[in-house]
N, C-alpha and C positions, 0 to 999 in steps of 0.2 A: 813444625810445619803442619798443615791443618789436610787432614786427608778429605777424600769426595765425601763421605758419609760423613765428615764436620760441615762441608759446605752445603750438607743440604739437609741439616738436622730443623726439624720442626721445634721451634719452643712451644709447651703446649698452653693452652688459653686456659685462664685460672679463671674459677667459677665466682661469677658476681654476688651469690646469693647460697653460699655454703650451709648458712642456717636455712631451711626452707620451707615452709607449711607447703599442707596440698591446696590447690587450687580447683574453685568447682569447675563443674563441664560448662559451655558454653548453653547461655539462654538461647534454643531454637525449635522451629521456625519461626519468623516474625511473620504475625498474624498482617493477611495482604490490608486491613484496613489505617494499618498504623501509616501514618499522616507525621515526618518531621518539618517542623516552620520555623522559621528563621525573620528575620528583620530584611532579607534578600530574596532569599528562594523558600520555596518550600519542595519538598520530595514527597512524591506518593508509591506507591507500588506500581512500576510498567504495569499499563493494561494495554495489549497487542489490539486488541481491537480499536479502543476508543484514540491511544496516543501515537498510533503509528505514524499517519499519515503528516501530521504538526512535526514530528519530531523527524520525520524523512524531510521534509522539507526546512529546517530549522537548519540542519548536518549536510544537507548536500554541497557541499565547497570540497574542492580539493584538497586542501589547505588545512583543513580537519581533521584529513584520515592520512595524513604523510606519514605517521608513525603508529598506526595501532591497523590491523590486519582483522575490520570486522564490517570492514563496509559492505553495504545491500546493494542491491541494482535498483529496486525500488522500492515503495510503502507494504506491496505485500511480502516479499522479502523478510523487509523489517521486524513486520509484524510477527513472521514464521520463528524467525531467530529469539525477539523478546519471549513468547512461547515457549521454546525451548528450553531458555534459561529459570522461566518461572518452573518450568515440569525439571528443573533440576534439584536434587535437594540440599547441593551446595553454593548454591545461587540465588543471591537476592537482585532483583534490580529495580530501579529506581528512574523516575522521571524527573527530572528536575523543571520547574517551572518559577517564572518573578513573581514578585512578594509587591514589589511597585516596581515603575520604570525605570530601566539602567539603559544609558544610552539610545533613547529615544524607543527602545522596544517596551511595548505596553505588559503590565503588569498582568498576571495571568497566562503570559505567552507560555511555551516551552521554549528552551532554549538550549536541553542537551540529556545525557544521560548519564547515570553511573553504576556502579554494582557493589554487593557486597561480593564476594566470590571464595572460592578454595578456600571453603568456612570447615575445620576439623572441631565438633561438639569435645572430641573426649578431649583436645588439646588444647581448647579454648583460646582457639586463635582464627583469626578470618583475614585476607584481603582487600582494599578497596582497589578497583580496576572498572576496567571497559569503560573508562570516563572520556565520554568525549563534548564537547561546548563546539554549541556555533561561533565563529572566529569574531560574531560579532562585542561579543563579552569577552575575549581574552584579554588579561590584564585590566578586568575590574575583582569587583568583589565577589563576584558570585561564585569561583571555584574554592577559596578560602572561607566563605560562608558556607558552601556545603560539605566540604570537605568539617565543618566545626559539627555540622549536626550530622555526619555520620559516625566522628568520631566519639561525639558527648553520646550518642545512642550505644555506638560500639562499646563502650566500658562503663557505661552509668547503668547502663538496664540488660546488655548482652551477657553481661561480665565477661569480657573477651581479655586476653589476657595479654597478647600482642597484634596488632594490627600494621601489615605488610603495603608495601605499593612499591612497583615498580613501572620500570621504562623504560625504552631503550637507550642504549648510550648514545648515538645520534640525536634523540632529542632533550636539546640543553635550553629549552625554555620550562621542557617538566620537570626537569631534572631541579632546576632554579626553583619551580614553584614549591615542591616538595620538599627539598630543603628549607623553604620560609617558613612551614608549617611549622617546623621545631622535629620533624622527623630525622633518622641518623641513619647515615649511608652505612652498609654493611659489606656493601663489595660489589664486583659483579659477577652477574652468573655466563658465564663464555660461552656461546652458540646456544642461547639456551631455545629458540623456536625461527622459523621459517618467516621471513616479511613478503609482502604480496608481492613486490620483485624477484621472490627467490631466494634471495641471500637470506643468511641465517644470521638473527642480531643477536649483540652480547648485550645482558639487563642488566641495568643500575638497579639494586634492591639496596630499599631504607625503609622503617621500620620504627614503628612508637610501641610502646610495652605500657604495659600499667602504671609502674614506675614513673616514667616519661609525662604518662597521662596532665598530671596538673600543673605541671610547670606549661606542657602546650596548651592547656586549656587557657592559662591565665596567657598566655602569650596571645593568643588566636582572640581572645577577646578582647584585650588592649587595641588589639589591631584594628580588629572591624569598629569600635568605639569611635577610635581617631580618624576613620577614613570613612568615605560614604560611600560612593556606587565606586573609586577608584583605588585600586591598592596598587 
């Protein structure tokens, strides 16, 4: 008969990588002029003064911010916040802009944001987060086109070792996109923070490692290959 302390015996998780070299520290900070381009978007470094005002109006939909707890009231807001993350020094963040037209929006527009974020140098590992797109491009290519050049930057020139994103578990279109990447669900984290309603969400966290790295690259490239402005 299985006593309480069999039913609740942990098996413990056997180590992927028993042989193991060291790994170097993460390459940072990234110099604000680095400029990633893509065949869709390109990313620049947030600049709070010149991109606020394009990129508050690009994101102002409701429809946007249903699942991420970072919205402004308006463009100076905005700007205060981009600011803040640039003066942090585990934060990068990113503008994102078109490369050419993707549904009728003209190339050079902005059309959203992103971040590198909870970057630890000695653990050489970072996040990508606070991504949010105008609803006008959801379900084209441009969040798997940037999502490619932040990870080819992340492990080609950062040497990042693992790279995190999560969600919340209510939202099951990022959750879906995330997953396309070739990224691997890892669990969820339970009450892990406060949504502007109040309520405390639980986060789907998934997860690409070095490892990972080139089977998703060759994956992510295939993709954007075969498909044009629509994935």
């Amino acid at each position: 008969m299985s006593t309480i302390d069999d039913l609740h015996r942990f098996e413990p998780v056997s180590d992927p990588r028993p042989v193991d070299s060291p790994w170097p520290p993460l390459v940072w900070p990234i110099p604000d002029e680095v400029v990633l381009t893509g065949d869709v978007v390109r990313l620049t470094t947030a600049d709070p003064e010149a991109d606020a005002a394009e990129l508050f109006r690009a994101l102002d939909h409701e429809q946007a911010w249903t699942h991420i707890p970072l919205r402004t009231e308006d463009a100076d807001r905005l700007a205060d916040q981009l600011a803040r993350w640039r003066a942090d020094p585990e934060w990068h963040p990113w503008t994102v802009r078109l490369v050419r037209d993707v549904r009728g929006i003209p190339a050079g527009s902005i059309i959203g944001m992103t971040s590198y974020l909870n970057v630890s140098v000695r653990d050489a590992r970072l996040e990508i987060g606070a991504t949010v797109y105008s609803p006008a491009v959801w379900g084209s290519a441009v969040n798997p086109a940037a999502k490619h050049l932040l990870l080819g930057y992340a492990f080609d020139t950062l040497r990042t070792g693992r790279v995190q994103i999560k969600t919340d578990v209510r939202n099951h279109r990022s959750q879906q996109a995330i997953a396309r990447l070739g990224a691997h669900y890892e669990g969820t984290l339970r009450r892990e923070f406060r949504r502007t309603d109040g309520t405390v969400r639980d986060t789907a966290l998934f997860s690409i490692t070095a490892e990972d790295w080139p089977d998703v690259n060759e994956r992510l490239t295939a993709r954007l290959r075969t498909h044009d402005a629509k994935l």
